[in-house]
LUMZA-368793 format. One record per residue: x, y, z of N, C-alpha, C, O in turn; residue number from 0. Coordinates in steps of 0.001 Angstrom, whole numbers. Layout:
REM residues N
TORNU|npx|npy|npz|capx|capy|capz|cpx|cpy|cpz|opx|opy|opz|i
TORNU|X|Y|Z|X|Y|Z|X|Y|Z|X|Y|Z|NUM
...
//
This chain:
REM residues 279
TORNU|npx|npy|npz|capx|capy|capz|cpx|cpy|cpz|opx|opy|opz|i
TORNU|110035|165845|115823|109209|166190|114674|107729|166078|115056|107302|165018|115513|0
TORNU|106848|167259|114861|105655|167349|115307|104561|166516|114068|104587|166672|112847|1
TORNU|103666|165636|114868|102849|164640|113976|102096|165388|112953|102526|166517|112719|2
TORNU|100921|164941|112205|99795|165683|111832|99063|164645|112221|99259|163430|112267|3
TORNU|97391|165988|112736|96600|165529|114134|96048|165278|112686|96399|165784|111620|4
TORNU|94878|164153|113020|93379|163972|112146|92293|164205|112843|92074|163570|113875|5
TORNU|91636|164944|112485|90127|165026|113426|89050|164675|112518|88097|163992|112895|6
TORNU|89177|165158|111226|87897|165075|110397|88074|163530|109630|89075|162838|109447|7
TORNU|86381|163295|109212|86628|162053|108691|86971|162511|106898|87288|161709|106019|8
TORNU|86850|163507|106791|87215|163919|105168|88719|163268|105217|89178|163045|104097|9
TORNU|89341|163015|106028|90589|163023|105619|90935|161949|105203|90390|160902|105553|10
TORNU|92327|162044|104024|92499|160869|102942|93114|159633|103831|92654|158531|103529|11
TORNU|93933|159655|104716|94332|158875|105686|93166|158232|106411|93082|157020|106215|12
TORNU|92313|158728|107146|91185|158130|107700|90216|157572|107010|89486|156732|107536|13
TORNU|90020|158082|105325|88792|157183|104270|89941|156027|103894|89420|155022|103410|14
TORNU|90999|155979|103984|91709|154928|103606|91596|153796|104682|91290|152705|104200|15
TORNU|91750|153819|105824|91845|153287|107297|90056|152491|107385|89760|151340|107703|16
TORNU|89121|153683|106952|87511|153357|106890|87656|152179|105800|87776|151057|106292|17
TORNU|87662|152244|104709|87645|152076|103066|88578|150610|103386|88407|149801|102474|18
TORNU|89551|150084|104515|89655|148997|104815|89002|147840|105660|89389|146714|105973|19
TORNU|87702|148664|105940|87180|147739|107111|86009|146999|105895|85256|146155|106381|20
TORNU|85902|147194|104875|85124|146677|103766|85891|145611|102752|86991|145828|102243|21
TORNU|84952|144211|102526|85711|143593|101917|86077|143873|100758|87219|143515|100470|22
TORNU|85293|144573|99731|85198|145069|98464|86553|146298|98215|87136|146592|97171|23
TORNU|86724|146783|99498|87847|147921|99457|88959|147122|99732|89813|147094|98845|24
TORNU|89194|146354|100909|90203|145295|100550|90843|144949|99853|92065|145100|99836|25
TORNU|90009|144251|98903|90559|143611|97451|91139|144345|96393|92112|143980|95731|26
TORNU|90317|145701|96222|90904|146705|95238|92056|147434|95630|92868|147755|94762|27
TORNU|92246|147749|96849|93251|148596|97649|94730|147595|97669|95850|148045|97430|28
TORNU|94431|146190|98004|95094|145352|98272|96100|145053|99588|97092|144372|99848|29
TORNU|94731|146496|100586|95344|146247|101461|94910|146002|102600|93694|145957|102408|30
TORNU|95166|145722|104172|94276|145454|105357|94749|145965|106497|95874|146450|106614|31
TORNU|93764|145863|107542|94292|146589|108415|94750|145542|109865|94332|144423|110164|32
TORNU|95655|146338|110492|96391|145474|111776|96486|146109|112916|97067|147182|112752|33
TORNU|96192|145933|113927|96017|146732|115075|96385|145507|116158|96320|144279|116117|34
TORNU|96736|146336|116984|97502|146896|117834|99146|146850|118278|99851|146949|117273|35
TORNU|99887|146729|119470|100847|147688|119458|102169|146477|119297|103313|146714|118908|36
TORNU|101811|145638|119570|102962|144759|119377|102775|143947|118305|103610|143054|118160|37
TORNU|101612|144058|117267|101642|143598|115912|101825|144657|114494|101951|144373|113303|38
TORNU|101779|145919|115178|102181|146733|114254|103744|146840|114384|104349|147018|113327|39
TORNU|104545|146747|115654|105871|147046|116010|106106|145893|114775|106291|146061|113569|40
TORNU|106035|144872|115446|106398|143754|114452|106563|143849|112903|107541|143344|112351|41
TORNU|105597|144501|112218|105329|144419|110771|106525|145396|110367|107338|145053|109508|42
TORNU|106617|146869|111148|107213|148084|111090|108495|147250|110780|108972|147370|109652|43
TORNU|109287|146150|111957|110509|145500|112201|110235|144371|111206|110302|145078|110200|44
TORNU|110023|143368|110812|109495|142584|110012|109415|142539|108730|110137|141810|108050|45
TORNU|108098|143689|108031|107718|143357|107033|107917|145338|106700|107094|145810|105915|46
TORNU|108589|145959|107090|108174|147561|106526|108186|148345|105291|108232|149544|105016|47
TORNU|108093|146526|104221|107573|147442|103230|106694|147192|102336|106639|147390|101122|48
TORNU|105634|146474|103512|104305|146382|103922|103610|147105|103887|102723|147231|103042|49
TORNU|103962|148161|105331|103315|148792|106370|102791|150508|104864|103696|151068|104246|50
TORNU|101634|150815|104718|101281|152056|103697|101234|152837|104581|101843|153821|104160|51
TORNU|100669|153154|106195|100643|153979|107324|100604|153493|108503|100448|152281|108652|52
TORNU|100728|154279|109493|100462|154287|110840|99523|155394|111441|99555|156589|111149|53
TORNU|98546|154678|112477|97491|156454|112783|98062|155681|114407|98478|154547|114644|54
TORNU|97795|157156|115502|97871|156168|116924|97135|157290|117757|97627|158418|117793|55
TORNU|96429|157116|118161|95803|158622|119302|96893|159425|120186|97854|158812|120651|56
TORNU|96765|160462|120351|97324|161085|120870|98011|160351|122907|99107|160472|123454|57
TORNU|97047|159848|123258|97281|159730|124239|98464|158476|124343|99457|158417|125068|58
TORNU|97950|157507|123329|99152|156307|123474|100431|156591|122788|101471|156006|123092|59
TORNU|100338|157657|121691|101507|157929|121620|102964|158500|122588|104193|158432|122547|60
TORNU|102195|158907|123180|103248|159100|124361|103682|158203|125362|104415|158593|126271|61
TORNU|103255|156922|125266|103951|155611|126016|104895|155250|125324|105020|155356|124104|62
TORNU|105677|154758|126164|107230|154233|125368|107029|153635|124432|107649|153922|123408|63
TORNU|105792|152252|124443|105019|151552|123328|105067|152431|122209|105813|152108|121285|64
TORNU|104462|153397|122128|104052|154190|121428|105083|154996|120608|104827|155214|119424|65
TORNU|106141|155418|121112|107069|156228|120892|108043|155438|120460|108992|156000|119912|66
TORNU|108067|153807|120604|108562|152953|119869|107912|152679|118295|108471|152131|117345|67
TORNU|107031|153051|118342|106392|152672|117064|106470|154014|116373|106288|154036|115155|68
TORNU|106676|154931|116905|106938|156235|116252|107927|156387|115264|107914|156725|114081|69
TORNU|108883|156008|116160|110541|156022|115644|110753|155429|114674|111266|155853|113638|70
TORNU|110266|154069|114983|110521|152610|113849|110007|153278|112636|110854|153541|111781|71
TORNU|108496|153678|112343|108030|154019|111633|108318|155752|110625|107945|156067|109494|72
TORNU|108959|156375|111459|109977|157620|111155|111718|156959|110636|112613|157654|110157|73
TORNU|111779|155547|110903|112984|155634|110941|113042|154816|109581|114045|154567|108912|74
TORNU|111704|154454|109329|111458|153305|107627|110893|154263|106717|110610|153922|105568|75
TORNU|110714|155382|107115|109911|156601|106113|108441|156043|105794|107705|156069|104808|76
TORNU|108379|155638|106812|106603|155278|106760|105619|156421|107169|105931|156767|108308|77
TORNU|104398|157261|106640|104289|158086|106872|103240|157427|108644|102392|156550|108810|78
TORNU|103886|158377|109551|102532|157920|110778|101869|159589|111178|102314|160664|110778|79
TORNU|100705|159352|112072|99662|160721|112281|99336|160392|113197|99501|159200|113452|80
TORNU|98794|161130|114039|98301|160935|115277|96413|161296|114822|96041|161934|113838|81
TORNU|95640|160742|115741|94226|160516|115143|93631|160974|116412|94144|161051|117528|82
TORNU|92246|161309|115941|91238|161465|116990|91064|160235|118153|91743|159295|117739|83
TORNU|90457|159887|119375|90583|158910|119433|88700|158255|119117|88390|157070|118994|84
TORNU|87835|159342|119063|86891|159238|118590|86983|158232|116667|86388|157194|116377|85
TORNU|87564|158746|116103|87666|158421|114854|88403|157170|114607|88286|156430|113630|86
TORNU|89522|156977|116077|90341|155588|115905|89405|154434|115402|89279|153706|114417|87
TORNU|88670|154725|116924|87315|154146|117815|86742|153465|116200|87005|152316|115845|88
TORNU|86168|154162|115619|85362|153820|114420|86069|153012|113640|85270|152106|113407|89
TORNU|87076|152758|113078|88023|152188|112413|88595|150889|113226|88831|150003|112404|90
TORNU|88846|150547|114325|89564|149551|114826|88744|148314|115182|87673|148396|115783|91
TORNU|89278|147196|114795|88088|146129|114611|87988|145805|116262|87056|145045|116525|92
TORNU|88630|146162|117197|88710|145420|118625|87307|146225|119408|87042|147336|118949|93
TORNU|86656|145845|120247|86105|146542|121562|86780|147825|121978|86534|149030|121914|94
TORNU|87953|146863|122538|88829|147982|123117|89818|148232|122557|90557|147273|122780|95
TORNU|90371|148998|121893|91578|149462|120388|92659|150111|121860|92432|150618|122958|96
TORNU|93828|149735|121091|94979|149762|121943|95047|151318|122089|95244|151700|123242|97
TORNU|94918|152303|121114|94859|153638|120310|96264|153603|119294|97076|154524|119379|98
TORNU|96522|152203|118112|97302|152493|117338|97009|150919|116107|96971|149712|116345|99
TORNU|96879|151598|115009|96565|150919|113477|97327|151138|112208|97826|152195|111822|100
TORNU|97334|150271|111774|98224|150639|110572|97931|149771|109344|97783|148558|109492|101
TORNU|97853|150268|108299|97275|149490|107205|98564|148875|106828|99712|149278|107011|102
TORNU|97993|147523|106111|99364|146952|105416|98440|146333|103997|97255|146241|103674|103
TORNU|99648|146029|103474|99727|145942|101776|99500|144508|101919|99976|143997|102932|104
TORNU|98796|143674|101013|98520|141965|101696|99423|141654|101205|99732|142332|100225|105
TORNU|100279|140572|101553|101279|139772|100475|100996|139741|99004|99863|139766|98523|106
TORNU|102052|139689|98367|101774|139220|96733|100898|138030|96683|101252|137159|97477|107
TORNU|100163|137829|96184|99047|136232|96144|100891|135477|95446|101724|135859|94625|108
TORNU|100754|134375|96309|102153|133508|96088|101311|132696|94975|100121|132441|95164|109
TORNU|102115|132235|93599|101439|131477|92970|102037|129975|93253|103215|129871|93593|110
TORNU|101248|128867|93115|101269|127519|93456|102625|126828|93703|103289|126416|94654|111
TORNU|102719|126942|91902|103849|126077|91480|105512|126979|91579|106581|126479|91228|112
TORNU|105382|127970|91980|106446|128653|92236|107047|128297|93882|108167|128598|94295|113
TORNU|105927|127554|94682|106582|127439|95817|107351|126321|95790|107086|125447|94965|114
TORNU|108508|126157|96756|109531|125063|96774|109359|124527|97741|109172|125157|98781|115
TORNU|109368|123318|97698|108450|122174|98847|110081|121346|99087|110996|120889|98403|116
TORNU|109828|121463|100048|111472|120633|101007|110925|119015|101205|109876|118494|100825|117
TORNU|111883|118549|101829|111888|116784|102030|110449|117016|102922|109327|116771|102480|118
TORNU|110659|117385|103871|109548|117598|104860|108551|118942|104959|108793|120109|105263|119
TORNU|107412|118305|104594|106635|119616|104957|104762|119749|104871|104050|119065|104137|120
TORNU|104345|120698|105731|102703|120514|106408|102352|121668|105512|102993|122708|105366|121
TORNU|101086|121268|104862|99776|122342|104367|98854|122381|104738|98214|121339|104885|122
TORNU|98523|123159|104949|96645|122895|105531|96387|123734|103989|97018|124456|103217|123
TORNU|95113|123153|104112|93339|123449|103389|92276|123910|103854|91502|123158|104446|124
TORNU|92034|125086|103709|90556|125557|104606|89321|125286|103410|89273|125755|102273|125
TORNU|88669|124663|103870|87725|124245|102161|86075|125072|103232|85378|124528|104088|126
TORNU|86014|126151|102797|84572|126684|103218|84433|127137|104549|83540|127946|104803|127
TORNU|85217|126716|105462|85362|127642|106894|84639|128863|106382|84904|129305|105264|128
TORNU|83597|129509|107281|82821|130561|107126|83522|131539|108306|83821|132678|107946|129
TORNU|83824|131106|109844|83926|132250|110970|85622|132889|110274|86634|132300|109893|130
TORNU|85332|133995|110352|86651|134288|109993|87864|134338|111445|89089|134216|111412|131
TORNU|87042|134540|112505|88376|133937|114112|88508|132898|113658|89713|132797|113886|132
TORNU|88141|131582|112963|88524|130524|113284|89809|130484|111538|90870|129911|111788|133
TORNU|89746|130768|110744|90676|131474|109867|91843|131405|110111|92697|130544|109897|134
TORNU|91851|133264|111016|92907|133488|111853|93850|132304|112505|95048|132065|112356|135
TORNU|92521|131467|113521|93320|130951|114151|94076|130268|113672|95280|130436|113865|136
TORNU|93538|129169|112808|94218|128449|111867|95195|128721|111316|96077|127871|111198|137
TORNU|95373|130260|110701|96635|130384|110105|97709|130400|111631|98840|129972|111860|138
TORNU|97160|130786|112067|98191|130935|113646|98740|129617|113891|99837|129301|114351|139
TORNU|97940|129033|113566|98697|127609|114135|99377|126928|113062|99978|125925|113447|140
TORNU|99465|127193|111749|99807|126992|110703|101438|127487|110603|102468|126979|110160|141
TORNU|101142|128538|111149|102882|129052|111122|103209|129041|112094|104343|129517|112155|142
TORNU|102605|128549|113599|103272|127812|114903|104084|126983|114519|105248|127023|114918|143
TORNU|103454|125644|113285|103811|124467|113605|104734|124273|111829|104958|123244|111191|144
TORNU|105120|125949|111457|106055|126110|110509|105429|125238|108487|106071|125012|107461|145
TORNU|104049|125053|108845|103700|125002|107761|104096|125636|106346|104161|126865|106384|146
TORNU|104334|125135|105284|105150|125812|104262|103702|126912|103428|103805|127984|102832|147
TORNU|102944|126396|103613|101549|127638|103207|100198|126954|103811|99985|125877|104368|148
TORNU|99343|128117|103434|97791|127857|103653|97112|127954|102347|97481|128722|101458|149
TORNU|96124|127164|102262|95560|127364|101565|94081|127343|101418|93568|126281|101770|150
TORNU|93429|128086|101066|91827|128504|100845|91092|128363|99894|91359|129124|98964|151
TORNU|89960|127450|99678|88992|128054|98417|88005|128999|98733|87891|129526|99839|152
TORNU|87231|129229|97676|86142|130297|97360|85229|130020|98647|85315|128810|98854|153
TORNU|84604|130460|99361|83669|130013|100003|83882|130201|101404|83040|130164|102302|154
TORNU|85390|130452|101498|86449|130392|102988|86055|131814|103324|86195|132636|102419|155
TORNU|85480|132320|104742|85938|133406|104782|87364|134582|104630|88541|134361|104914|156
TORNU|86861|135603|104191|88273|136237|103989|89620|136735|104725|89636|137753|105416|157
TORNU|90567|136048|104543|91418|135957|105809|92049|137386|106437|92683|137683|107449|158
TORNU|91627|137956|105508|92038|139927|105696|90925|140617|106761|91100|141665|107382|159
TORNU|89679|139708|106808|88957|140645|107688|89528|140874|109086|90393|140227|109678|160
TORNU|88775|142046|109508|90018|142598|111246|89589|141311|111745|90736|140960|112020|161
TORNU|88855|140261|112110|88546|139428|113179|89996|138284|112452|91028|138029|113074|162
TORNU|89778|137950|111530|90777|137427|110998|92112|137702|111144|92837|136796|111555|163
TORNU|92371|138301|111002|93576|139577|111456|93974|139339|112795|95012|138789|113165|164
TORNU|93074|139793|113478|93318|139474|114798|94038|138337|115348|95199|138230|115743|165
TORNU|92659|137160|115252|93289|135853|115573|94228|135020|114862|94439|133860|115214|166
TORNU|94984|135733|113561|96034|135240|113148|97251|135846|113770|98383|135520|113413|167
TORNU|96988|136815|114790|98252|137324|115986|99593|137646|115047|100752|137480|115427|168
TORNU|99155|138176|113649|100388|138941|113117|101297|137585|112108|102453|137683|111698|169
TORNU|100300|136316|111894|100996|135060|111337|100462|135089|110351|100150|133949|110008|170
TORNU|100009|136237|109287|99802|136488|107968|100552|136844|107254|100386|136548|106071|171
TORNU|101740|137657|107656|102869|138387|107712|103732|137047|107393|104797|137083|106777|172
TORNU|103237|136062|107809|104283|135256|108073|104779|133857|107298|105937|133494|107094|173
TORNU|103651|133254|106970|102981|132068|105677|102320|132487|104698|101295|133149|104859|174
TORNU|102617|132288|103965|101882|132145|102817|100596|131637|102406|100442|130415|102428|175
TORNU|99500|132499|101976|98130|132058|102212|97515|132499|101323|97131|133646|101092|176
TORNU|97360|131176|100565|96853|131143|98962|95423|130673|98878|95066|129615|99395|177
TORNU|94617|131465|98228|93636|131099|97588|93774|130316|95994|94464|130590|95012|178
TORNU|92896|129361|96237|92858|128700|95028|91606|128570|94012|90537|128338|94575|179
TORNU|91576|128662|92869|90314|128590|92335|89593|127866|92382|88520|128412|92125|180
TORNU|89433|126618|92612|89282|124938|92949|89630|124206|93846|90831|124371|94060|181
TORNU|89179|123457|94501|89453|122363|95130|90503|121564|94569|91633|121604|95057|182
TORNU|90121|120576|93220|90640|120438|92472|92589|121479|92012|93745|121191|91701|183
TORNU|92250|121957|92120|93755|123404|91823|94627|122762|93003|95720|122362|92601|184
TORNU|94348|122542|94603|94903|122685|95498|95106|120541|95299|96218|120021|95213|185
TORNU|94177|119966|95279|94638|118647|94809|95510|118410|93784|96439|117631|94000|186
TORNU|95399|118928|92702|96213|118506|91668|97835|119317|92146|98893|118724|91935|187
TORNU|97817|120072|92497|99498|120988|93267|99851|119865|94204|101028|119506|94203|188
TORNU|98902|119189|95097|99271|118495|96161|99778|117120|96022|100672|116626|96708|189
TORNU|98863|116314|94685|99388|115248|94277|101093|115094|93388|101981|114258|93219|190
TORNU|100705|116729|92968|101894|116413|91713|103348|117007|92943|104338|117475|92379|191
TORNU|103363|116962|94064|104466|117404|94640|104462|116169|95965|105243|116185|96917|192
TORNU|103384|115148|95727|103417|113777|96773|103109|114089|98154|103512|113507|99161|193
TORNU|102411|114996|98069|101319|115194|99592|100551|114087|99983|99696|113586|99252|194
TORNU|100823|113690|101107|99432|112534|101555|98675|113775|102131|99026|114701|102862|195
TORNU|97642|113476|101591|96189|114145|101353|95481|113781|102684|95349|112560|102604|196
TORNU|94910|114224|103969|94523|113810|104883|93208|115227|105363|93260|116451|105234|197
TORNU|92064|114228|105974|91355|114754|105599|90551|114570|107139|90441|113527|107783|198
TORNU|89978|116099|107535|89383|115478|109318|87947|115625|109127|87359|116379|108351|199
TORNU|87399|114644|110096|85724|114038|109838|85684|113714|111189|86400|112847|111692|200
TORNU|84669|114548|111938|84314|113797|113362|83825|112757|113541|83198|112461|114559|201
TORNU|84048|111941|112476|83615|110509|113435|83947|109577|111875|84144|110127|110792|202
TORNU|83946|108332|112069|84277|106983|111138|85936|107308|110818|86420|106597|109937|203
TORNU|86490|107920|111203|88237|108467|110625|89220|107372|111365|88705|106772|112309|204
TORNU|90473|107079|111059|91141|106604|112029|91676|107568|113122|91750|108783|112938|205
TORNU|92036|106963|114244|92408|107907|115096|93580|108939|114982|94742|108607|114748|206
TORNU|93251|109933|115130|94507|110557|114812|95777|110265|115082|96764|110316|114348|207
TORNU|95596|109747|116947|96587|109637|117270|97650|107808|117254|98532|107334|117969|208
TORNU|96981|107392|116172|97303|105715|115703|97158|105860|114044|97081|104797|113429|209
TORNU|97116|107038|113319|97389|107283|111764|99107|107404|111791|99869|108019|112537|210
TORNU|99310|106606|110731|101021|106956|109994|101071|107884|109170|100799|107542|108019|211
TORNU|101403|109300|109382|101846|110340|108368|103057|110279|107835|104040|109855|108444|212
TORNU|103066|110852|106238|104090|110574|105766|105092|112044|105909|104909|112733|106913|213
TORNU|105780|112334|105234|106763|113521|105475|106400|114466|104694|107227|115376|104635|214
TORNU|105274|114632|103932|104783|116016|103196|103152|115933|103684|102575|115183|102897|215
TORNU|102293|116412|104635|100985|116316|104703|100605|117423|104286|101201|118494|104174|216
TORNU|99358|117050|104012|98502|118206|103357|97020|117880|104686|96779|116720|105023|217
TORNU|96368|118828|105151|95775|118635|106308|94476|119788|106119|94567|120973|106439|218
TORNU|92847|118910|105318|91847|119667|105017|91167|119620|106518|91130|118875|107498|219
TORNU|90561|121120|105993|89781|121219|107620|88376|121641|106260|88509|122112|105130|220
TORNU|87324|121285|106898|85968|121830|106404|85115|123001|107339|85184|123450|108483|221
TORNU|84368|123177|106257|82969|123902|107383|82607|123631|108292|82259|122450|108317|222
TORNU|82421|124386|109585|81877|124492|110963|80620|123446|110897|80708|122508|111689|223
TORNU|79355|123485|109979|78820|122536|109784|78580|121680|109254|77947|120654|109507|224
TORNU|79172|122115|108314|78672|120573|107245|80226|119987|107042|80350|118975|106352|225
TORNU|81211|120499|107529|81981|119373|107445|83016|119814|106270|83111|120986|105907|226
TORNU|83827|118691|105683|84525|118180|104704|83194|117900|103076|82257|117109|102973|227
TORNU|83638|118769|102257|82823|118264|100713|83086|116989|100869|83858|116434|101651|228
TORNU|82039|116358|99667|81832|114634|99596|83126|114540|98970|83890|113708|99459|229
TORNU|83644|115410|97719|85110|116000|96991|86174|115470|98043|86817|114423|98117|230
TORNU|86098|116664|98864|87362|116733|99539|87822|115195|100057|88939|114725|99837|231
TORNU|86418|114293|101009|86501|113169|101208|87338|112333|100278|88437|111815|100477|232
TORNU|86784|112325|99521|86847|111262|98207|88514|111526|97872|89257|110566|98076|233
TORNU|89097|112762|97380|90762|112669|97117|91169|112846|98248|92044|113713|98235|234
TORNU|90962|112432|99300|91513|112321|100547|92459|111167|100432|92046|110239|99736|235
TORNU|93652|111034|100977|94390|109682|101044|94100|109025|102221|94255|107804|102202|236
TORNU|93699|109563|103283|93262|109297|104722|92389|110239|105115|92265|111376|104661|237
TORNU|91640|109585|106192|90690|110293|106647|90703|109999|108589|90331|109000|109205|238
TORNU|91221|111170|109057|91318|110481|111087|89861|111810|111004|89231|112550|110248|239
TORNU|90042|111259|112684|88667|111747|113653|90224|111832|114976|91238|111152|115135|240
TORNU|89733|112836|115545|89391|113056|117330|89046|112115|118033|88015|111597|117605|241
TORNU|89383|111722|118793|88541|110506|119869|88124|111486|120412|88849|112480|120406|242
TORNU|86817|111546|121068|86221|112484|122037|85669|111480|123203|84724|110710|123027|243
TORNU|86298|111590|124245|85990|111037|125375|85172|111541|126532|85234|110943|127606|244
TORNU|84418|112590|126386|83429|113194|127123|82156|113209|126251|81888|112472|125302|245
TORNU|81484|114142|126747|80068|114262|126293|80293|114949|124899|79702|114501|123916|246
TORNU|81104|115987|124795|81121|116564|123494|80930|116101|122496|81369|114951|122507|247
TORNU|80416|116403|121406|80335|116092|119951|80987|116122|118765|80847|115448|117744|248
TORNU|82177|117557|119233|82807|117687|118533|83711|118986|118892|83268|119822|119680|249
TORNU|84872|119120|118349|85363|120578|118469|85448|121830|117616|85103|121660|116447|250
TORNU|85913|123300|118023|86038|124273|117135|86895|123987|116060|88089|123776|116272|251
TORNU|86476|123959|115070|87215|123971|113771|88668|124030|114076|89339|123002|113987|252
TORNU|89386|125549|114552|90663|126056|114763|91633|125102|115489|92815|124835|115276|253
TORNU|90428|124520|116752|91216|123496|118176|91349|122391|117304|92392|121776|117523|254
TORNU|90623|121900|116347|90740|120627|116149|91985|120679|115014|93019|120068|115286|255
TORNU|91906|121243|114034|92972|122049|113486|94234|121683|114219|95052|120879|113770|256
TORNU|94347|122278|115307|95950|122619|115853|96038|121122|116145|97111|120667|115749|257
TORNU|95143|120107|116786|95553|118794|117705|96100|118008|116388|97004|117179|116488|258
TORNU|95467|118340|115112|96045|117729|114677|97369|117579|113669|97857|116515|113288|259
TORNU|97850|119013|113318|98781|119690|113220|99742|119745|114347|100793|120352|114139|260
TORNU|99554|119227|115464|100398|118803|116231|100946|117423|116511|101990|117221|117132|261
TORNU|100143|116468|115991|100126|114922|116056|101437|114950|115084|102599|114592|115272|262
TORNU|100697|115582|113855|101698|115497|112547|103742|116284|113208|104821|115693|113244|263
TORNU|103568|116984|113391|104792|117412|113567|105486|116451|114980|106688|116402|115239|264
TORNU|104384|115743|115760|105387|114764|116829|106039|113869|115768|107212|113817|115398|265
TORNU|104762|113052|115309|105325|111973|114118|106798|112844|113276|107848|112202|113306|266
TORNU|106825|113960|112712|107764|113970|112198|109393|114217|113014|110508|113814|112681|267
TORNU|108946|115043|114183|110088|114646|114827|110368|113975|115333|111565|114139|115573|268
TORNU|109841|112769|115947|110420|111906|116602|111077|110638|115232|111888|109741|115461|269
TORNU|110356|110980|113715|111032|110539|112825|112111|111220|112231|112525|110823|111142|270
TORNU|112678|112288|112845|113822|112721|112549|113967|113932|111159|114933|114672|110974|271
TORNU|112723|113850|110316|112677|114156|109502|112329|116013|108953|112406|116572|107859|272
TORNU|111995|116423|110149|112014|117536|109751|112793|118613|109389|113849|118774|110002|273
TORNU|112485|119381|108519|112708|120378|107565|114256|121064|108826|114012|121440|109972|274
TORNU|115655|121061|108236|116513|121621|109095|115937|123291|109470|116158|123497|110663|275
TORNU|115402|124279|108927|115128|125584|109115|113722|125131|110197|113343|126124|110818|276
TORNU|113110|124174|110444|112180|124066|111498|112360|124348|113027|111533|124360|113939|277
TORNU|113751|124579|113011|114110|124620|114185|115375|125791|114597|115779|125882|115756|278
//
């Protein structure tokens, strides 16, 4: 079956593809974009009824890659086109674009109290994170380490942007990642379901790696600079730090994130306690 080429930017497929690289179109559209070739395969296999299109340049379509994503996407009645690669170019958040994109539909916003919280289980909190890679990453490591959601307030960059996108490596698709209206919103869900509330501060915290976590954490990360709100501090049930044993001062939001989202899940397995589907 022969594609349809896009060359012009009039076209409704390509102002749709444009019309996602804006946050304002985002939100109304409700949808974002995902690029490249083994995170679109994925969504196609995964999530395909997600996926609103597929565009891919002419030239990569003809790699097996390519002709894999063809099929999948012919074979879910997803409409796909082959694109300029000039016009890809403009649309794809990378340097170097694989030559294949595909918009997807964002998850339903999961509401709070509808989620079901098991014996065992990790949340993070992004309270004001501005870089949206460090977002991404976070959610990446969030559904590495099988977290039951994410969660965001106002102020967080938006986790749909392409850089975001990116460094969440297709793990948006995958957790659940709730914005909340409040700080407060994400405390009061957290207390009333017995989250120990834990909270990271480069310095005065206990050590991460000598804190007792309990079997439901909730795990706030703050702003790149200023940290954790005086808020967030304050309904914190604990508060660790990093030991930093070199010159450094401190780490990337995302790294510090994962070390300690990893502390938490040793503690829980070597306490036996984790969630049976964790594994």
């Amino acid at each position: 079956m022969s594609l349809r080429f896009i060359t012009s930017r009039q076209n409704e497929i390509y102002r749709l593809f444009k019309a996602l690289t804006e946050h304002h179109s985002r939100k109304k559209q409700g949808a974002f974009l995902l690029e490249g070739s083994t995170f679109v395969l994925e969504a196609l296999e995964d999530e395909p009824l997600s996926v609103l299109t597929v565009a891919l340049t002419p030239e990569f379509a003809e790699t097996e890659r390519g002709k894999a994503i063809i099929a999948k996407a012919q074979q879910r009645r997803i409409p796909v086109t082959l694109m300029a690669p000039a016009l890809l170019d403009e649309i794809a958040p990378s340097e170097t674009p694989q030559g294949v994109i595909a918009a997807v539909r964002q998850p339903t916003r999961e509401r709070l109290e509808r989620i079901e919280v098991p014996t065992s289980a990790r949340v993070v909190v992004i309270e004001g994170l501005q870089d949206p890679s460090n977002v991404g990453a976070i959610i990446r490591t969030a559904d590495a380490i099988g977290a039951l959601a994410v969660l965001y307030t106002k102020g967080t960059a938006d986790p749909y942007t392409p850089k975001s996108v990116r460094a969440s490596a297709g793990s948006l698709l995958h957790v659940p990642v709730v914005m909340v209206s409040s700080f407060e919103e994400a405390v009061e869900w957290l207390k009333g379901n017995e989250f120990q509330i834990v909270g990271t501060v480069p310095q005065g915290g206990v050590s991460v790696f000598e804190a007792n976590f309990a079997d439901r954490v909730a795990v706030l990360i703050g702003n790149e600079a200023r940290g954790l709100s005086q808020e967030a501090k304050q309904k914190s049930d604990l508060l660790v730090t990093i030991p930093m044993l070199g010159k450094a001062s401190s780490l990337n939001a995302a790294v510090a994130a994962g070390v300690v989202l990893y502390e938490i899940l040793r503690q829980q397995s070597r306490k036996g306690i984790l969630h049976p589907t964790d594994f």
